[in-house]
Residue, then its C-alpha position, 0 to 999 in steps of 0.5 A: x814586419x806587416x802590421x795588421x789591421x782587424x777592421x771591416x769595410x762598413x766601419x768608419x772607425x776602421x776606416x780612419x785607422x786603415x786611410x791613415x796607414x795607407x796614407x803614411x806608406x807603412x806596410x800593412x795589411x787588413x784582417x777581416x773581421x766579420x762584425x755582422x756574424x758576431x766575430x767581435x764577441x767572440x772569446x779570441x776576439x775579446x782576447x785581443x780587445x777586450x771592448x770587442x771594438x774594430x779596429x785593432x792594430x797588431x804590429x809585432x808585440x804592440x796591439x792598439x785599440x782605438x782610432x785615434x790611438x791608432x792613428x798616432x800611432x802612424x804619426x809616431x812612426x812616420x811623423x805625418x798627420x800630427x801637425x807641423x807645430x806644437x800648437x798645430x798638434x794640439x788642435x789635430x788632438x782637438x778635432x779628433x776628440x770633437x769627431x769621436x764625440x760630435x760627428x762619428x759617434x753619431x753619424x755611426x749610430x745613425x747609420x746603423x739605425x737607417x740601414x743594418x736594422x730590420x725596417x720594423x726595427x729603425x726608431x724614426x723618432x731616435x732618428x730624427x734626433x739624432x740627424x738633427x745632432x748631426x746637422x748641428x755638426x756638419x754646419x760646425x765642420x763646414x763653417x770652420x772649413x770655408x777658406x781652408x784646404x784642411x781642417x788644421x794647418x796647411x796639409x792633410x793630418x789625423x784631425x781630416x781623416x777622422x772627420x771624414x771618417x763616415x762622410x764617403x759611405x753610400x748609405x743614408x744617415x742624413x749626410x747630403x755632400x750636395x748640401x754642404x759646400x765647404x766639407x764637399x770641396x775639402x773631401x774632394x781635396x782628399x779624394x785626390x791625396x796619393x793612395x787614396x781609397x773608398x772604404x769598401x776598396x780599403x778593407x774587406x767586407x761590404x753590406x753588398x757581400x751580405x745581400 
């Protein structure tokens, strides 16, 4: 059976959820959900995840919420990404739980505030800060990074696609590649795993779509 992704290309929540399916080989497929229109408050839509959150996974009588839940849930069914060890497990969970707090939720909100927002809209201070909070960290991300290929272990698991999860977008949130050695040459290690996609090739929707 095809499992389904509800997901948008702009998410970088979805995205990690849709890498980390396309990595593994599963059989699945992406449900557009249109974020922008107001598709996640919808009645059916919160019957399927009542937080009105993409992504959501639906695969047969099982129905997943969460990024990370839904990517171990990919490491239960292949046993990739979770870590060869153990100790290498709990560390993916480490990094994972320090991206939803640390990077993503941030660069997420960022970003939605440099470039979904009317102009008259973007709070400049709120910016500032929260790219400051950012800066913070990419220098842990890329400090932990030098003379590593990934973030845990020897291979790619759940602990990169979730750091890397808003790092390939092309719109501005104070993330310059340029910039930061270390995380440019380790998302150049995952541009080249097998499979690999941009976001905006992985799943349906773009801001181009809206313009």
């Amino acid at each position: 059976m095809t499992m389904e992704l509800h997901c948008f290309g702009e998410s970088g929540n979805a995205y990690k959820a849709a890498l980390a399916l396309e990595l593994s080989g599963l059989d699945w497929e992406p449900v557009f959900v249109d974020f922008f229109g107001g598709a996640a408050r919808s009645d059916n839509f919160r019957a399927l995840n009542v937080m009105g959150e993409a992504p959501v996974l639906v695969d047969g009588d099982v129905t997943l919420t969460q990024s990370g839940v839904i990517q171990h849930y990919v490491t239960e069914k292949t046993g990739k990404f979770g870590g060869a060890t153990q100790d290498e497990a709990r560390e993916v969970l480490r990094w994972v739980l320090w991206d939803n707090h640390k990077l993503s939720s941030q660069a997420g909100m960022t970003r939605f505030l440099m470039n979904f927002l009317p102009e008259d809209k973007r709070p400049a201070e709120v910016i500032g800060f929260m790219q400051g909070r950012l800066k913070a960290a990419y220098g842990t991300l890329d400090a932990h990074l030098a003379g590593r290929d990934w973030i845990v272990g020897d291979g790619v698991t759940n602990a990169d696609l979730s750091c890397c999860g808003y790092l390939f977008y092309p719109e501005p949130f104070g993330f310059d590649r340029a910039e930061w050695a270390n995380i440019d040459r380790w998302l150049s290690n995952i541009e080249g795993l097998p499979g690999w996609k941009h976001p905006y090739d992985l799943m349906p929707g773009s801001p181009a779509d809206r313009a």
